[in-house]
Every structure is written in C-alpha cells, then in structure tokens.
N, C-alpha and C positions, 0 to 999 in steps of 0.2 A: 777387576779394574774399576770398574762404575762405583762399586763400594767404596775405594780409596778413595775418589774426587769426589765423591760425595761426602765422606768423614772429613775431608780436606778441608770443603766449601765451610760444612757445620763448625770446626773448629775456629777457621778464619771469622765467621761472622760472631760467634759466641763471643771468641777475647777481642774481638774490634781490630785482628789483625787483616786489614784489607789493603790491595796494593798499594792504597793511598799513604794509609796510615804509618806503613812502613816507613815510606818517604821522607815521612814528618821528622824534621826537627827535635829533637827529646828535650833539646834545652830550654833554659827560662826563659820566659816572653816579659818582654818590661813592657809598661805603661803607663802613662799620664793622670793626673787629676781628671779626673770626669769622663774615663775611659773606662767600659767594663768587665768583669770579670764574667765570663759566661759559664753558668753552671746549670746545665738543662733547663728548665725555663726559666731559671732565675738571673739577675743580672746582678754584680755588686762595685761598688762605686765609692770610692774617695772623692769628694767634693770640696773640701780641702783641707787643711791642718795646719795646727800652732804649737810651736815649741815655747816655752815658758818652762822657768825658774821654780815657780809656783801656785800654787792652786789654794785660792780663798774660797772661805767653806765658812759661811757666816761669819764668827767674827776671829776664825781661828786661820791662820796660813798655815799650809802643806808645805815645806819646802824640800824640794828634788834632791836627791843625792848626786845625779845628775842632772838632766833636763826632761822634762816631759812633754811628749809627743800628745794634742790632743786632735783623734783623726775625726771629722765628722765624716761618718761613710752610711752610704745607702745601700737597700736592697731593694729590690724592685721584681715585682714577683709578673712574670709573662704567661703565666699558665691559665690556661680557659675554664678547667673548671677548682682546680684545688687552694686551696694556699698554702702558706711559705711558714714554717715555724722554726727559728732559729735564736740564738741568744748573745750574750754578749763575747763570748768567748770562739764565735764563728771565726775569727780574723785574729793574726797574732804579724808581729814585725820581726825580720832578720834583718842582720846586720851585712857588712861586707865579708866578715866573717863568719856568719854562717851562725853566728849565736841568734837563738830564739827569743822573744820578749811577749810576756801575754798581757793584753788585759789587764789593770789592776779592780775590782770591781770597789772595793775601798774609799777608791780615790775616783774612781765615776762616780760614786754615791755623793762621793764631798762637792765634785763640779757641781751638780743638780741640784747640791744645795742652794748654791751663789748663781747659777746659769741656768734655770731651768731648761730641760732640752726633752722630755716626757720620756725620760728611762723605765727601762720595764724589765725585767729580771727576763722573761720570754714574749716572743714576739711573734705574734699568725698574723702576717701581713697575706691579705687575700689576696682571689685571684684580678690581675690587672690593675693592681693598688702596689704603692709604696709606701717604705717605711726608712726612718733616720733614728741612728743615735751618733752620741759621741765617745768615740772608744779614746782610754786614757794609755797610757804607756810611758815605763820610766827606762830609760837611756842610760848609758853611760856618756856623761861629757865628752869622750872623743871618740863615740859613732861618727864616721861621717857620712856614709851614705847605709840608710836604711829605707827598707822597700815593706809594705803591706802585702801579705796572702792571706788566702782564705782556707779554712779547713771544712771536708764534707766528704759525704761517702760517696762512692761512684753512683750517679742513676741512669736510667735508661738513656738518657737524652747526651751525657758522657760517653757513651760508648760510643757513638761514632765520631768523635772527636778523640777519644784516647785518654781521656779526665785532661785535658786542657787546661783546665782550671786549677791544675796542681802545678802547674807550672810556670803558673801567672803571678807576677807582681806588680805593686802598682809604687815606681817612685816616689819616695818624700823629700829629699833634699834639690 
C-alpha cells in the first residue's frame, strides 16, 4: 500500500499533475500589449505593433501581399545566475483560424535596413537584462483578429505551472 502512494506521489510530481493543476483551465489565456508571457524565468512581451502595406528598405519598397504585422516584442530574462539565448523565430502569430504565420527573416533584414532596431540572428540576453527586436509577419488581408505565442521547450520552472506559456497569447488587433 505505501508503495502505491508513494509511486502515486512520484508520478504526480514528475508530469506537474498536482491537485491544483488539474483544476487548471487547459485553454488559451489571451493578453494585452505589455502583458507577459511567463516562461520560467523568462518573461516575453509585445510592447506594441504596426500593420503597414509596406516595408522600405533603402531605396527599394516591399510591398505586402497582404499586410504586415511589425511586432516589437521583448524578452526579459529574470534568472540570477544564467542567460537567455533565443532567436528570431521564438514567436509566431495565429489567426482566428488557427493558421500559423512565422517570421519572415527577409523582410526583418529589409526593416533594419530603413529602421535600424540592432537585429541579431541569436540573442544571450543575460541574467536580469533585457533584450528587443522587431518581429515582421505577412498576413493575409482579411485576418481579423490575430494573436502572438511563443514557442519553447518545457523547463523546470514550467512544470509547476503546466507550460503555461503554450497556452498564452498576446492580442493584436
């Protein structure tokens, strides 16, 4: 009998199934510009974004097939002693339908041309420091409501939240 509750206990703690977490909600959590995504000691943040037609790039214009989402979004690393190494592709947008949109890196290269904003292919934002880029994204004209997430692999500081953070989106419209 003690062996059961004891394999019981270990399983319960191992997959983060704890009476709480059961409880929990499974579905998506929406939120606001400047509201953030907690991913163990990391925090990640939309501070805000522009839709535009097109993106000038020295003396040449992009122009959108649809419209493009420029998200400037932050990471903000809380951890005491490590840092944060992540890149441009950490963050993608869905729609109301469920379609996926990533990243164009392309067309961030072109912003930076005309916007300087210190793009960097990877990013080790230390510990208790922040770091910003502006993530680009092409649309189809009649999205109406799309939302920013983040992608990442479970860490220790997710498990007693359940990855939280996969369930997190941050509104853009």
């Amino acid at each position: 009998m003690k062996k059961s509750i004891l394999r019981i206990i270990i399983i319960t703690v191992v997959t983060g199934l704890t009476p709480l977490s059961c409880s929990h909600d499974k579905r998506s959590v929406t939120i606001g510009l400047n509201q953030n995504i907690h991913h163990d000691d990391f925090e990640y943040s939309v501070t805000s974004f522009t839709k535009t037609p097109d993106i000038i790039s020295g003396k040449d214009t992009i122009k959108a097939s649809g419209i493009f989402y420029l998200v400037h979004f932050k990471v903000t690393n809380n951890a005491l002693r490590v840092g944060h190494t992540w890149n441009n592709s950490i963050a993608y947008l869905i729609d109301e339908n469920g379609d996926r949109y990533e990243n164009l890196p392309d067309k961030q290269k072109a912003l930076n041309n005309s916007l300087p904003f210190g793009l960097n292919e990877i990013y080790n934002t230390p510990h208790g420091a922040a770091d910003t880029t502006i993530l680009v994204f092409e649309l189809p004209a009649n999205v109406l409501k799309p939302y920013l997430k983040v992608s990442g692999s479970t860490l220790m500081g997710d498990v007693f939240d359940a990855g939280r953070f996969r369930r997190m989106k941050v509104r853009l419209f």
